[in-house]
N, C-alpha and C positions, 0 to 999 in steps of 0.2 A: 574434393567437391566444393567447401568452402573457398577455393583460392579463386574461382570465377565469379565473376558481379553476380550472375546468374545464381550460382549457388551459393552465396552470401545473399541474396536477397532471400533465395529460398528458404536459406535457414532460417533464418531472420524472422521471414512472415512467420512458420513452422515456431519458434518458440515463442512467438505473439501469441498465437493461438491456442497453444497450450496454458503459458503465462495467465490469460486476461480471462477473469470469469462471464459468462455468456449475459449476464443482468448489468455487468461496467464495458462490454465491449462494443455496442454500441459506436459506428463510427471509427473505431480505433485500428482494425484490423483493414477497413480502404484505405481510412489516412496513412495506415504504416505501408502502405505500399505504395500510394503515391507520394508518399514523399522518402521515402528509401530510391526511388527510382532519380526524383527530384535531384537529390542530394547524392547518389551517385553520376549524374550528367553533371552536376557544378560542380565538381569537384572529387569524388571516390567518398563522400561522406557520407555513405548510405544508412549506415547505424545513426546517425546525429538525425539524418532526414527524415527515417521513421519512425524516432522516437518522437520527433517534435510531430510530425505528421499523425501519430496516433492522437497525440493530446488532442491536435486542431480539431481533426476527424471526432474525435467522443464530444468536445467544446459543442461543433456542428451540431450532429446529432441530438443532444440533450436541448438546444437553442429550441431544434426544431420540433422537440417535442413538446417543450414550455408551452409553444407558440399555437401546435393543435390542438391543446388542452385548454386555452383563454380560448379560442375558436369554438370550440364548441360547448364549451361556460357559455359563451355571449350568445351562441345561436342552439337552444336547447333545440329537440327536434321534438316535436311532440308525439305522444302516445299515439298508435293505429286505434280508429274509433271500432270496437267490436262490431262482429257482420247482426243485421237485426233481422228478426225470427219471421 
């Protein structure tokens, strides 16, 4: 099964998944698949592609969470004003 791209990628995502606890995975399990896919079309280097592709992928993600979290720092949303009697 492993000897096909196919199922070296399969593997591959399959022990990511396992591997990566669900609080740090975060982005690392699409990165490891586009760039396992990546990196098997340049060249068969699909393990190199999504391991680097997990980092980018969790990199992203975490960036884009910094980024909601000043967003909505900067724009609190204010309280619903209770309904009056």
């Amino acid at each position: 099964m492993l000897n096909t791209p196919h199922g070296l990628i399969a593997g591959l995502v399959a022990g990511l998944a396992i591997a990566c606890a669900p609080a740090q995975a975060k982005g690392c399990l699409k990165g490891a698949v586009v760039g396992g896919v990546a990196g098997h079309v340049a060249g068969h280097h699909a393990v190199a592609g999504a391991v680097v592709g997990c980092a980018v992928g969790h990199h992203l993600a975490a960036k884009k969470e910094r980024e909601q979290a000043q967003a909505a720092a900067a724009n609190p949303v204010p309280p619903a004003s209770a309904p009056r009697p």
